[in-house]
Each structure stands twice: as C-alpha cells, then as structure tokens.
N, C-alpha and C positions, 0 to 999 in steps of 0.2 A: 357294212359291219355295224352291230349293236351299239348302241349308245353304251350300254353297260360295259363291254369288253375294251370301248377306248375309254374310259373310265379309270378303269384297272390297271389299263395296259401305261399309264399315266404316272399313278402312284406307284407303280412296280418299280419304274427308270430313276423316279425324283426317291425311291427308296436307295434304291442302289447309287445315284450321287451322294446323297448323304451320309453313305454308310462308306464308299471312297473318301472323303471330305474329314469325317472322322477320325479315319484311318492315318492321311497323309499330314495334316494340321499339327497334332504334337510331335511328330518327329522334328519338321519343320523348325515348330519353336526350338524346343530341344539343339540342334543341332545350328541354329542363332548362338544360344548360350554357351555354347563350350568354344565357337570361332572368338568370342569374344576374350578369351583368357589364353593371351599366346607368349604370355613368358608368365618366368617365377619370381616369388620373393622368399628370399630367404631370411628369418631372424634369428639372431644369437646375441647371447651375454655373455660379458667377461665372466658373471658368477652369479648363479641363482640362490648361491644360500651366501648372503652378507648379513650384518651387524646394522644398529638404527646410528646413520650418520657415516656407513660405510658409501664409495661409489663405487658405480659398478658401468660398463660401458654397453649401451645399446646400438648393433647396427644392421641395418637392412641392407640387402645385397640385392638389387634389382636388375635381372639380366633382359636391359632392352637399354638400345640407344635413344630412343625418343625420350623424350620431354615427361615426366610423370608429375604426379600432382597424389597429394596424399595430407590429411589431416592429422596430427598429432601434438596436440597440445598439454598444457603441464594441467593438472589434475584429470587424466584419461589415467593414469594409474594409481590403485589406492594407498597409499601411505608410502609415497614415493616423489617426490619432486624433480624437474628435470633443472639443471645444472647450468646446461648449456647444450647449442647446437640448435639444428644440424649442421655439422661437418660433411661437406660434401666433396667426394673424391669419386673418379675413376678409374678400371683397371680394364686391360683385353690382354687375351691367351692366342696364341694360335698352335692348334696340337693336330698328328695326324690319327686317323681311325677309321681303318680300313680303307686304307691307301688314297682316304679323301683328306684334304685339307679342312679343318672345321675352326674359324675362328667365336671367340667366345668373350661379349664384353658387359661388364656388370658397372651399375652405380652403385656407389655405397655412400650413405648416408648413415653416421653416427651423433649419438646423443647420449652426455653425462648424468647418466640418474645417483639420486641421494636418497638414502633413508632415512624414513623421517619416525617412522613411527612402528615398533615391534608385530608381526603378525603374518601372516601370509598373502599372497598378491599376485596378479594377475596381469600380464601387458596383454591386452588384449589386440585381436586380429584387425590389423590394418588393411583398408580399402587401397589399392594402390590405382591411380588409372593414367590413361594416355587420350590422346583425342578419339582412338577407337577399341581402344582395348581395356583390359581390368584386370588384378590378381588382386590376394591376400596372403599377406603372413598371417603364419601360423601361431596360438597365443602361448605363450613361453609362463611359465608358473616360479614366482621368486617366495623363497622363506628368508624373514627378518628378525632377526634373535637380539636380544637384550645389546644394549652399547659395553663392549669389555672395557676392560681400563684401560687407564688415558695411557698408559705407557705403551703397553697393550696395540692400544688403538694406534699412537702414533708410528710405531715402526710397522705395519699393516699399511698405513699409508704411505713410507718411505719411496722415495722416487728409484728406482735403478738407475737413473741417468745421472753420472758424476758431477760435480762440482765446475771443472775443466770442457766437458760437453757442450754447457748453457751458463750463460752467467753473461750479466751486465758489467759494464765499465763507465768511467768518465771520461769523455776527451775535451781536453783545451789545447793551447797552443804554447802558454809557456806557465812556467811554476812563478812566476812572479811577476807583479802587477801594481803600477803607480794608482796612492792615493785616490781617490775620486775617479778613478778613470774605468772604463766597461770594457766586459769582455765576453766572449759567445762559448757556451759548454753542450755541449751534448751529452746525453745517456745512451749510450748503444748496445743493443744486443747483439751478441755474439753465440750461435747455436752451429753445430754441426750435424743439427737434423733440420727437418722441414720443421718450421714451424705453423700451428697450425690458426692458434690462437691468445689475443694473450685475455685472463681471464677476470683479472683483478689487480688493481694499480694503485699505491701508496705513492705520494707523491712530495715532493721535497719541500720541505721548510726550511728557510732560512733566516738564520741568526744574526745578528750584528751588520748586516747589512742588505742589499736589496737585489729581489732573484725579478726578470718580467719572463713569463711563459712566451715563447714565440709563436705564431701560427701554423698550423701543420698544413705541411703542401707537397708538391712534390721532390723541392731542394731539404726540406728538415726533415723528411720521413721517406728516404729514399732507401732501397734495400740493393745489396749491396756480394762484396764476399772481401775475405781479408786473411792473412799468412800472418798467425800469433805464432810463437816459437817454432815452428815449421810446420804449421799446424792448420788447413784450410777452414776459415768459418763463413757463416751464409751472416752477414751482418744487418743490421736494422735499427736507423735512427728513430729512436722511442721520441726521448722528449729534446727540446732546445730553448736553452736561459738566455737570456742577457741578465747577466750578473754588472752590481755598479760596488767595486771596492769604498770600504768607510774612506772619513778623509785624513785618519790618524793610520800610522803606520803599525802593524804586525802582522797577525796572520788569519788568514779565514778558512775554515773549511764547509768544501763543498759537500754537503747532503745527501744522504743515501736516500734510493729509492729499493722499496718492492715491487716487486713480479710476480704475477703467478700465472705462466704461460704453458700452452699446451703442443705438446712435438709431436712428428710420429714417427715412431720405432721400430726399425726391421726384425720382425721375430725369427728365431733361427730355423732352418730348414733343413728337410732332408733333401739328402742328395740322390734325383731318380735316375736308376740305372741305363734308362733307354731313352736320357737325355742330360750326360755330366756335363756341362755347359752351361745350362738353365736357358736355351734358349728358346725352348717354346712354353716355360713355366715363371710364373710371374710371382715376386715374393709376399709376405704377407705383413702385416702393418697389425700396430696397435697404438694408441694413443695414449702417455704417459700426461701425468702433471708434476710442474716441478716451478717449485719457489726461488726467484733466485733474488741478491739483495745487492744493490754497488755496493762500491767501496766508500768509506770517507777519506776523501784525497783532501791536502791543504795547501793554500796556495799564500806564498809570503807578499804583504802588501810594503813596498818601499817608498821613498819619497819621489815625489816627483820629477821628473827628468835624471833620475838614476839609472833608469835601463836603457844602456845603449847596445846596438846592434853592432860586431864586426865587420868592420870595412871590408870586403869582396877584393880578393888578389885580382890584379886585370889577366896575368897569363893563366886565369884559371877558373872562369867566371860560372858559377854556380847558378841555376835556374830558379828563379825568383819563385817562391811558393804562392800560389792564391790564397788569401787571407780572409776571413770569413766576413762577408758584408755585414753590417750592421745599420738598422736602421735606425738613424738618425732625429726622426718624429718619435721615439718611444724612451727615448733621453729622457725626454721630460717628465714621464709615469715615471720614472726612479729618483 
C-alpha cells in the first residue's frame, strides 16, 4: 500500500478520536457539576421591609444530615449588622407519597440581623458545602425605611410572650439573716419555652453590703424544671452570690438583674386534613426576644444568735434539707 494512503488513512482515525473526545468531555464535566449539588437551601426573613434599628430574623433551612460548612459573617450584608447567631436547631418529617414512605430532615440555622442604616440591601447567596457536596441560597432583597418613633418603634418591638411565661426570680433559704454572717442566692430563670439564648446581662450591684460572684459549673448553672402555681417551667441557674450581711442590724435588699433572653416559639398551625393528629407533620418555630428583670426582694438582718430553728417532733421526723455548701476560702474576699 502507498505510503500516501497510510498517511491519510492515519489522520482520518486520530480525526475521528478527536472529534469523539470533543464530543464526550463536556458532558462529562457537565454532569460532575450537577452530582455535586444533592440537597437544598432554603432562605427566608421574618420581614423584608423593616425600619433602621428594626430586627428581623434570618434562617437557612438545609435539607442534608451531614455536617455543612458555610461562611457568613457580619458586614456580608450592606447596612445591616448581625445581632447574634447562629442558632442551630434540627427538625425530620416522615410523610407518605405514593404509597412510599419518604422521610425528610432539615438543619436550620438562624441569625438576628439589625438595621443599621436606611436604603435597600441585599443578603447575598450563600455557599453551603459538605465533604462532597454543595448548594446555595438564594439572594433575598430587604427595604430599610427611616426609624419611626420611639413609641412607635417600641411597641413594634414588644415581645408576645407574657410576663408569666419567662421571667427571673431570686432564691435564698430564709428571709432573715444574723449580722456578719453569709448566705448563697441564686437568680434563676424560669421559662416555659426552650430557651435559646441569653443575649445581654446587667448584673447586680450591691449596696450597704458585700455580694462575691461564685464560679459557674455544673452545681450553679444547672438546668433544671420546676411546678410555680401549677405551672411546669424549664428552670436555669443564671447567676450564684455569696452575700456577707452588714454588722448592724436591719434590712437589705437583694438586686435586680436584667435579661435579655432569646426562646422559641411554636407558631400556630393548620390542621392537615389527611393527618388530624400531626403525626407525620412537624411544627414550626420562631424566635422571639424578651427582656425580663428580677424582683428586688429584702432580707431582714437580726442580731446574732436570734434565729433559732424548731426542734423536730421525734414521732414525726421531717427530712433534713441539703443546705447550700459555702466555701469557706472566699469568707475572706468579703
């Protein structure tokens, strides 16, 4: 055969690989790129048109069990601050359709944004990724209108969650306490939702005599539940004093603190026809904020070896209460 026709016959074949190779290459890629995105993110706001120094709640709904990894930090949105967060919570479904079972679990991550400055803005699309996968939310557009008035403004921020709901107390052990001598208080919160966060803390001063902060551990900040008027609460030791009474006799009181702690709230739902039970539908959550202040309680200081305790009947012998430890080394800081 002619030199010339195997020649030919040469480039013909490596034409035709090439133009296979062309062919099959970017589906290829193509088809790389889209295995890579196998779940969704969803975003939403409590409210795209707020006020400068309104908040508004931002949360991503990510339906994958693995581990995600995602960037969002506070100046990614323009004239918007973030608050706080994220809050991280999960939820799963399990619903039928077309007579398969199909269960369904999402994370949600929420963040407290602030207006900071009038105009309009943009949360822009988040990267979300896993050790092998990837999506994006979608970018949500917020209008920022002039600050209304302060009256205005304040019942806009009003909490719906009652007074009775959430609210701190004081506990001690007795209303009255010898001269010079110490005693252990706690602040405890009392909530009938989950709490989520607490966001901003005032913290007690005290007058006319001397407060020591105790160390928070597992025994001072221990969480809890507790039956106020017939009333179930999810309880949580905030803060723990050792208080040292003056060495003159009257009365002292104990110091209020502020809260500003964040709950979450079951929003009300409809009832699906072709499941009145809710048992394959899960409810839905919103995150309120709410200020809450103790009380100022007061505690009578008497003289020394004045308070005595009731002798215990023997045919009737009542169970000695545990008495709050006090340490002994921190006498001498008061």
């Amino acid at each position: 055969m002619p030199r010339f026709y195997i020649s030919t016959m040469i480039k013909y074949i490596f034409c035709q690989i090439l133009v296979i190779l062309i062919g099959i290459l970017p589906v290829k890629a193509i088809d790389a790129t889209v295995r890579r995105v196998s779940f969704s993110v969803k975003a939403s706001v409590s409210d795209s048109v707020v006020c400068v120094g309104q908040k508004i709640h931002l949360r991503f709904e990510v339906q994958t069990k693995d581990k995600v990894s995602f960037d969002f930090e506070d100046g990614d949105v323009q004239n918007m601050k973030i608050v706080s967060g994220p809050m991280h919570s999960s939820q799963s479904s399990i619903s039928v359709q077309g007579g398969k079972r199909v269960e369904k679990y999402s994370q949600i991550y929420t963040y407290i944004l602030e207006a900071s400055q009038k105009g309009s803005t943009t949360i822009p699309a988040i990267v979300f990724k896993t050790d092998s996968t990837m999506s994006f939310s979608h970018p949500i557009a917020i209008l920022i209108n002039p600050a209304p008035k302060q009256e205005k403004q304040k019942e806009a921020e009003k909490s719906t969650v009652s007074d009775d709901e959430v609210f701190v107390d004081v506990q001690y052990n007795s209303h009255k306490i010898a001269a010079g001598d110490s005693m252990i208080i706690n602040y405890r919160i009392y909530s009938t939702y989950d709490l989520q966060e607490i966001l901003d803390v005032q913290e007690p001063t005290f007058k006319g005599y001397k407060g020591l902060k105790q160390p928070v551990n597992r025994l001072t900040r221990r969480q809890g539940w507790d039956i106020v008027n017939g009333r179930k609460y999810t309880t949580l030791n905030w803060y723990q004093y050792l208080i040292k009474a003056p060495n003159k006799q009257g009365e002292i009181t104990i110091p209020q603190i502020k809260l500003k702690v964040m709950v979450r709230v079951v929003e009300s739902q409809t009832v699906d026809p072709f499941d009145p039970f809710g048992f394959f539908s899960q409810p839905k959550y919103r995150i309120e904020e709410k200020i809450i202040t103790s009380p100022a309680k007061k505690i009578k200081v008497v003289a020394p070896g004045s308070i005595k305790q009731q002798p215990q009947q023997a045919e009737k012998p009542q169970p000695k209460q545990r008495e709050p430890e006090i340490d002994r080394s921190m006498l001498r800081e008061l």
